[in-house]
C-alpha positions in Angstrom: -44.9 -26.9 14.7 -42.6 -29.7 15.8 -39.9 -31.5 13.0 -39.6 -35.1 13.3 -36.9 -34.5 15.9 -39.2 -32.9 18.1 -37.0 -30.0 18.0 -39.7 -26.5 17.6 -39.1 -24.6 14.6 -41.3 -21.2 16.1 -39.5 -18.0 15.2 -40.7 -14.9 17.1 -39.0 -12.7 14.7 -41.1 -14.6 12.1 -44.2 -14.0 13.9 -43.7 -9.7 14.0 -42.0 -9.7 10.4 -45.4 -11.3 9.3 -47.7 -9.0 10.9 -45.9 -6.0 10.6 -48.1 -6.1 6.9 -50.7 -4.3 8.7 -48.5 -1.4 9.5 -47.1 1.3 7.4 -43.9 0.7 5.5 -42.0 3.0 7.4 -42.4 0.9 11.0 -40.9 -2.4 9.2 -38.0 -0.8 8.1 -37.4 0.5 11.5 -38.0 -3.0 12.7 -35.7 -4.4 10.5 -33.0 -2.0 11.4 -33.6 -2.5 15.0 -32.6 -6.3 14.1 -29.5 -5.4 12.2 -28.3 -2.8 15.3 -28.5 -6.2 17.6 -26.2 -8.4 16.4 -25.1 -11.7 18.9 -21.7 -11.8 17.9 -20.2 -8.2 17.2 -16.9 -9.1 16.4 -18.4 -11.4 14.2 -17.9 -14.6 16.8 -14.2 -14.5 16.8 -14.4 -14.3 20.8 -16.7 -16.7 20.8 -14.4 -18.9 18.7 -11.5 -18.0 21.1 -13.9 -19.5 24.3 -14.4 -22.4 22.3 -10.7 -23.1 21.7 -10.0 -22.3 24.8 -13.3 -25.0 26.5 -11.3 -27.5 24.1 -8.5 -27.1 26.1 -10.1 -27.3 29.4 -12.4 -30.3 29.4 -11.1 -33.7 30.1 -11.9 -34.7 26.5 -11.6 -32.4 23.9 -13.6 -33.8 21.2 -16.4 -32.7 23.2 -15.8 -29.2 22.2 -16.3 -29.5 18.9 -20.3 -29.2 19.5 -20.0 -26.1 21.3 -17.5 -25.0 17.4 -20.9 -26.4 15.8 -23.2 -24.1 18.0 -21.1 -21.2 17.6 -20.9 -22.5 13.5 -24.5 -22.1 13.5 -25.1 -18.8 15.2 -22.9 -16.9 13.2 -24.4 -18.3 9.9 -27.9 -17.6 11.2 -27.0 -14.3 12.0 -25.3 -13.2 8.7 -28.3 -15.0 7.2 -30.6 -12.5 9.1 -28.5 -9.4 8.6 -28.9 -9.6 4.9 -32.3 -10.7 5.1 -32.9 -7.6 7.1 -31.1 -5.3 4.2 -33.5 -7.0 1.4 -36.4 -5.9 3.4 -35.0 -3.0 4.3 -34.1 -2.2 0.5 -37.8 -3.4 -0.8 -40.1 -1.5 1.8 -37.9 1.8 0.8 -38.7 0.5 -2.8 -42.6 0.7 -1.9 -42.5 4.0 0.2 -41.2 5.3 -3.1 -43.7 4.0 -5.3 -46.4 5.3 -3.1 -44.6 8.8 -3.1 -44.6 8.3 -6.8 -48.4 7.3 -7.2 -49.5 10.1 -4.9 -47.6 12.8 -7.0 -49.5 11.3 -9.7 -52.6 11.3 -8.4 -52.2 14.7 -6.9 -51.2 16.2 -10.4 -54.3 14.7 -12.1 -56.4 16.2 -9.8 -55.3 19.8 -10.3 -55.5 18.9 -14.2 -59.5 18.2 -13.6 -59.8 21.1 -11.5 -58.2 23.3 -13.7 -60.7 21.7 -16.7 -63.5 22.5 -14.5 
């Protein structure tokens, strides 16, 4: 899919999260976690701020920098975007496993009440 900017808007992590559907709850919320144990910045881009300063600095004109600020900008929103993303999915596929624990008990005690009737 292509914006009017011909710019690709294709997400791969889009792609799995959707399909992971067919698999059991347990294997999303590991792929989720995955996700949050890979973070781009770890220090939360602060280096990467520093390099930016520092590019600023170095270049023959300095305003130039501020798109590599905006890049940096970005990547660090996207990624605390995705972390908590990743924690609501996290949070509502442990909400279905226990559902289904829930409804299986059920189940299972309704069948011993028939066979007990029987």
């Amino acid at each position: 899919m292509l914006d009017n900017l011909g710019v690709s808007l294709k997400n791969p992590i889009m792609m799995k999260a959707f399909f992971m559907g067919e698999l059991p709850p347990n294997e999303g919320i590991s792929f989720f976690k995955a996700l949050l144990d890979a973070p781009v910045f770890p220090d939360e881009g602060k280096s990467a701020s520093a390099n930016a300063d520092m590019y600023k600095l170095a270049v023959d004109n300095p305003e130039k920098a501020i798109w590599w600020k905006f890049t940096i900008e970005y990547g660090r929103m996207y990624e605390r975007m995705q972390r908590e993303w990743c924690e609501r999915c996290i949070h509502e596929l442990e909400r279905l496993q226990r559902m289904r624990a829930d409804d299986g008990s059920k189940i299972a005690q309704h069948e011993q009440a028939q066979e007990e009737q029987a």
